[in-house]
C-alpha positions, 0 to 999 in steps of 0.5 A: 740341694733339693729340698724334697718332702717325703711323700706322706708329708706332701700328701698331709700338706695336699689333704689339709690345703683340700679340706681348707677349700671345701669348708671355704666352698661349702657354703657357697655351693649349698645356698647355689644348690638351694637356689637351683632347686628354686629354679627347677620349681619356677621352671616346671610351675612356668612350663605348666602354665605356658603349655596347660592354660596359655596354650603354647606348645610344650617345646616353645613354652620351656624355652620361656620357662627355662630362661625364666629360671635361669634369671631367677637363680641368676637374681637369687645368686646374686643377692643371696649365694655370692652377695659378698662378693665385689663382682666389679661387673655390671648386673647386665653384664653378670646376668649375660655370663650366667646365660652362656655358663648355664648354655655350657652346663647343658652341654655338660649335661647332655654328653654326661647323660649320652655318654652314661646311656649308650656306653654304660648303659646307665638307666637314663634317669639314673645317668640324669643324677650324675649329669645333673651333678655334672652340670652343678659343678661346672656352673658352680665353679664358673660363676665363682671364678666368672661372676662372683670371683672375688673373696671369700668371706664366711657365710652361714647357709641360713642368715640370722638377721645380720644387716648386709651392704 
């Protein structure tokens, strides 16, 4: 015979097993967001200075300024965000899947955005938010399970003078 919960159990049991995986994430996803934040500032500051006072064309200079950026959130959520983890890949190696995860965040992004403006007639900075978040989730999710795949261990957002390995 069929052992079947009814579906109000099943649903305590789904809902309890949700909430256990958002704590387990939640620090995890806000230290990424926090170092992404870090990166649109070394992003704007490098695009200021590449095009403002070294002369490059906007386009080319955020090119530059946007690798910049990828490899320093690359750099700070490896030492920071996921440092607990046992990735068991080489930092080159690590550092080359961040650039195609966040190659594929952009994608994300702009589909989100094109398909927000010319569907939905979102306001494009209204429908940027949305993409944004988009394009968070995925590069989040996509570097826990490529990059930084391994166990979960507690974490605050802030450390407090704890000696890491």
């Amino acid at each position: 015979m069929i052992n079947i919960h009814p579906p109000h159990q099943l649903l305590i049991a789904q809902s309890a097993s949700f909430r256990r995986q958002i704590v387990m994430h939640a620090p995890y996803l806000m230290r990424f967001g926090l170092v992404g934040a870090s990166g649109v500032l070394v992003n704007t500051a490098l695009l200021y200075l590449l095009a403002e006072i070294g002369g490059l064309n906007h386009l080319v200079a955020a090119v530059f300024a946007t690798e910049a950026a990828i490899l320093s959130n690359f750099a700070l959520n490896d030492r920071w965000t996921f440092r607990n983890s046992n990735p068991g890949t080489s930092v080159a190696r690590r550092a080359l899947r961040y650039n195609f995860i966040a190659l594929g965040g952009l994608m994300i992004s702009v589909a989100v955005l094109a398909t927000l403006t010319h569907f939905l007639s979102f306001h494009y900075l209204f429908a940027n938010l949305f993409a944004i978040g988009a394009a968070t989730l995925w590069n989040y999710a996509a570097n826990r399970s490529w990059n930084w795949p391994t166990r979960y261990l507690p974490v605050s957002l802030i450390d407090r003078g704890v000696a890491h390995d």
